[in-house]
N, C-alpha and C positions, 0 to 999 in steps of 0.2 A: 504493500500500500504506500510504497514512497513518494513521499511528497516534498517542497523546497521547506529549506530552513533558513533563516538570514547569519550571514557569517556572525560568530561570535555572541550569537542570541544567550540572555540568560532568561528567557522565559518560553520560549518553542521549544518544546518538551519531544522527545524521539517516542511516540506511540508504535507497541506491539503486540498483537494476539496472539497467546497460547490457545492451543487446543487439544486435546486427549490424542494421547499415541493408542487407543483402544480401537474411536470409531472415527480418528483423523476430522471429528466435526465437533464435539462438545467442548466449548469454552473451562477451561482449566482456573479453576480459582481457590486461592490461600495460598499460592507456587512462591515459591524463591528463589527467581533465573539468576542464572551466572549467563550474566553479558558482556560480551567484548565489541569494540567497535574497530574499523580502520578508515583510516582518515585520506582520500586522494591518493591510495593505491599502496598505503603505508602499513606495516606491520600491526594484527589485531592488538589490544590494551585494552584492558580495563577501563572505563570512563570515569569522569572527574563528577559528574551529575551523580545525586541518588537514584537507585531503580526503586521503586514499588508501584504494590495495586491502585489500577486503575475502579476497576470491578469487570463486573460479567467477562473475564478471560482477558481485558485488557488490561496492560501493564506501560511503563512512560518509565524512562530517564528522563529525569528534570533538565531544562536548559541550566544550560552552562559553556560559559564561551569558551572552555578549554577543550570541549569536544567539538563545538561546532567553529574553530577558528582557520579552520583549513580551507578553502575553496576547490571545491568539484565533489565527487559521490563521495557519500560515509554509508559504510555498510556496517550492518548491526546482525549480528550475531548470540541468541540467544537458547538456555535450553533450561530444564525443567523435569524434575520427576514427574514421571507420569503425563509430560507432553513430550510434543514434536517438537525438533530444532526448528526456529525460525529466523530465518534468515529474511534482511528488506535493506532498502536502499535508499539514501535521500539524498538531497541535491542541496549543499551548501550555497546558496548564491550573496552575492555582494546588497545592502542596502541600496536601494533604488529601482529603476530601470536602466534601461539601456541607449535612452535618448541622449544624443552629442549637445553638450555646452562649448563656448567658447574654449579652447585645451587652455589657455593659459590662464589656470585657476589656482585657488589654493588647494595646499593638499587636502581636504577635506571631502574635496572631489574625486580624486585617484583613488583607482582600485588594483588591489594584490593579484599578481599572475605570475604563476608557473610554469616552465615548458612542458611540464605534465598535465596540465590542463588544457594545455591548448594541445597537444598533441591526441589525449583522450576525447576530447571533442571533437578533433578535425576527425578521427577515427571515428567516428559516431557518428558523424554527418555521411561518412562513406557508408555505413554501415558492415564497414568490418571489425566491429568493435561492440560490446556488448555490456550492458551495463552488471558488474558483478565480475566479472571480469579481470585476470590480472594481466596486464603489462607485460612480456616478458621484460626481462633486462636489454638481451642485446637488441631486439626491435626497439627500443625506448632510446637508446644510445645512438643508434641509427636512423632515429625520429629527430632526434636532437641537433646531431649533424647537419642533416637537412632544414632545421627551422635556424638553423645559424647561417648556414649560406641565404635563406633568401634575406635574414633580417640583416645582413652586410648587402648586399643587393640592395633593398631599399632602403637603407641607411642613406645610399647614393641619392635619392630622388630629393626634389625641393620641400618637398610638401607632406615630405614626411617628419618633420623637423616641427615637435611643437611648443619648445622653447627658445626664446629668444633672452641674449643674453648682454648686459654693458661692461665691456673691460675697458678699462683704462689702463694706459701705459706712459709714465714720465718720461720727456723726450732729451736727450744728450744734444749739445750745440754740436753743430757738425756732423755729425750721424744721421744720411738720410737712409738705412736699410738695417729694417730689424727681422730674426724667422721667428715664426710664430707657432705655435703647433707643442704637444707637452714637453719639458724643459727647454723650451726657447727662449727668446730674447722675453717676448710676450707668451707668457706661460698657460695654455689652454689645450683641454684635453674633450673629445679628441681635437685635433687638430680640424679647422674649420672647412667646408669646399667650398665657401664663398662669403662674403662680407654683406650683409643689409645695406648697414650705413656707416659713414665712418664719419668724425667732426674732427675737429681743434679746439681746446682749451684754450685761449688767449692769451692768459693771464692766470697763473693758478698760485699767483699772491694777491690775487682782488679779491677782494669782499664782495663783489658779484662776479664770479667768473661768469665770461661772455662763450658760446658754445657756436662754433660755425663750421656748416656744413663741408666736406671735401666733394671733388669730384672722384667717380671711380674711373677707372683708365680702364682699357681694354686694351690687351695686349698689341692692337695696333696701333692706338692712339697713344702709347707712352712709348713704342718705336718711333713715333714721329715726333714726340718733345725735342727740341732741338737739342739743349742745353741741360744732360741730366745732373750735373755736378752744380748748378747754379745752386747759389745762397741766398735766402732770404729771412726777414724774420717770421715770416707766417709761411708755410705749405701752401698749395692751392689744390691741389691734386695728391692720389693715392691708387700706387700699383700692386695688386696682389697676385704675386708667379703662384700657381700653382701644383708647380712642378714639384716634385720631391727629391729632396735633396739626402744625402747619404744617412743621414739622421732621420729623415721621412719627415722636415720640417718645409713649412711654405718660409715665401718672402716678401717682405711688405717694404717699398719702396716710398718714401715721402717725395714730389718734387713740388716746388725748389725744395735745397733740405734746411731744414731752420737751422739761424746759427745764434738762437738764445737758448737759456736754460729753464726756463719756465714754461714752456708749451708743455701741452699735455694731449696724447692721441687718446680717442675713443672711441672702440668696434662695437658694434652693435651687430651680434653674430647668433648664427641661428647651431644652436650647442646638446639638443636634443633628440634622438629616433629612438628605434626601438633598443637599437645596440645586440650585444651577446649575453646569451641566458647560460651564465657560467657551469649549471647545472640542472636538472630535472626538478629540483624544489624550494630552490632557491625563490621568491616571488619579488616581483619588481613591481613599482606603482605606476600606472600610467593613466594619463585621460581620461574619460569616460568614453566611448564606442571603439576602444583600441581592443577590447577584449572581441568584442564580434570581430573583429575587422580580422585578428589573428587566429580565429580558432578557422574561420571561413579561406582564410588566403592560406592556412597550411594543410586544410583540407583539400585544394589544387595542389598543391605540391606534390603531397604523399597520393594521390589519385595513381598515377604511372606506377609507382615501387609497389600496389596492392591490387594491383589489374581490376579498380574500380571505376563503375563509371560516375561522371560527374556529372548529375541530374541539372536541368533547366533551374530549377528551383534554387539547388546550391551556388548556382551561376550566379542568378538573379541577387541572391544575399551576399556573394563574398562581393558582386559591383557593386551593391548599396552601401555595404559596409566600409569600401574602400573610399568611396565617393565621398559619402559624410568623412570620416578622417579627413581627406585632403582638403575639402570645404572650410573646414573648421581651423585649419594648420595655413592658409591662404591669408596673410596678411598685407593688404592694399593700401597702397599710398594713396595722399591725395593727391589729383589732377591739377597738376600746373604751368603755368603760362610763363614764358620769357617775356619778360619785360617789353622786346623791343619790339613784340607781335603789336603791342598794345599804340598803336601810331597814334590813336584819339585817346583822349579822356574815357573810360569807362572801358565794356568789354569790347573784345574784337570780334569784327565780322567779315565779311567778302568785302563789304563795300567800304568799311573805316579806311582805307588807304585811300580812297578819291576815285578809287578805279571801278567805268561802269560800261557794260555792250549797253 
């Protein structure tokens, strides 16, 4: 009769019916089960909840968050003089739904995931998997594999990125080329594939430090800076190679290169994906719709290594799933005009220059 429990509940109680091992139908009452439970695929235990009578042959483990703090199936194992073992299964789930918010929340919003959970679920969606069910090891190991290659694979993409992050770096007179990336010049891990934004500190002895925008280069337009070695006291521009260098660092070029001590650089760098699930139970916190979104995209994955097909339906959700993520991880600038469009007073149009068929 498995039904959901909320993670870490101390009042959704685990309900179980004994029944006579005589005529496998009479409700068994006064018993005293020895119950064990397993947590998302983990060794049976003892629970941390009291068991007793419910009445008429039903029995409850009290909530208690130390039994229900795992996420995915908890199977309950129980048995009884003069009943049948019974065995039931219940589905830990996270407080809430599964509706996408802005990702960049408090943590109060993220939810706990493990590569066993999402590998048990994509396996469920295939339906090669079965709830009750254990895992072998080295399938689990070779699930694991594969959900580490695609989550460096979209590691890679823009908009899987759903933190954005401000590092500042105090700038050396004369030094226009710093590498960035973990133990660099500018110390950030992982190492960045692209910059937002980047400004200048002005003055970072004023009592209102003034913050102004750079431009980004593109690798062909800081080939065409004439003069890279020029000095100035303000930057105007910012070059980021992101090639790797023997260290596996980028490099971030200022030009001109300021020749005061008081500037100060500021990336605004997008610092978050799924990353590597160092192990099977380790859980990481993420977003809210990152959980559908993973259990649905590693259920394509593993589809080929299970000679499973991948139904219309599971299509249709691992696209919703991915959709909303990327939706949500899409952060848009405002729309802005160069100055020099604006030839009249007010907005520009076709006809503000004077020019008319």
């Amino acid at each position: 009769m498995g039904y959901e429990i909320t993670q870490a509940s101390t009042t959704e109680p685990f309900l179980f019916l004994l029944v006579s091992s005589a005529d496998h139908i009479t409700p068994v009452t006064g018993a005293t089960p020895v119950v064990t439970i397993s947590k998302n695929g983990g060794a049976f235990a003892t629970p941390a909840g009291t068991v007793s009578e419910v009445g008429n042959g039903w029995y409850k483990i009290a909530g208690n968050a130390a039994d229900s703090d795992t996420l995915g199936p908890l199977l309950l194992h129980a048995e009884a003089t003069g009943a049948d073992p019974c065995d039931e299964q219940y589905d830990i789930e996270p407080e809430g739904d599964d509706q996408n918010v802005n990702t960049v929340q408090p943590a109060a919003t993220v939810r706990g995931v493990s590569a066993r959970y999402v590998i048990v679920k994509a396996l469920q969606s295939l339906g090669v998997f079965h709830p009750g069910e254990q895992l072998p090891a080295a399938k689990a190991d070779a699930a694991l594999d594969v959900l580490n290659d695609w989550a460096d694979a979209f590691g890679a993409a823009t908009l899987s990125m759903f933190t954005r992050t401000r590092v500042t770096k105090d700038l050396t007179s004369g030094v226009g080329g710093y590498t960035i990336g973990p133990g660099g010049a500018i110390d950030v891990s992982p190492r960045p594939l692209f910059i937002d934004v980047a400004t200048i500190v002005l003055d970072t002895t004023a009592t209102q430090p003034v913050e102004m925008e750079l431009q980004l280069l593109s690798e062909f337009e800081y080939a065409r800076w004439a003069v890279k070695s020029l000095q100035s006291r303000l930057p105007m521009a910012l070059y980021f190679d992101q090639g790797w260098n023997t260290a596996g660092l980028g490099t971030i070029t200022l030009v001109p290169v300021p020749n005061v001590g008081t500037v100060q650089l500021v990336l605004y760098l997008p610092s978050e994906s799924v990353g590597q699930f160092a192990d099977l139970d380790t859980e990481y916190a993420f977003p809210r719709g990152y959980r559908r979104m993973l259990t649905t995209q590693m259920a394509l994955e593993l589809a080929d290594s299970y000679g499973a097909e991948v139904t219309p339906n599971l299509m249709r959700k691992a696209a919703e799933a991915l959709g909303q993520v990327k939706r949500n991880n899409s952060f848009q600038d405002a729309l802005r005009v160069d100055n020099a469009a604006l030839s009249r007073p007010g907005k520009y149009n076709i006809y503000s220059d004077g020019y008319r068929r």
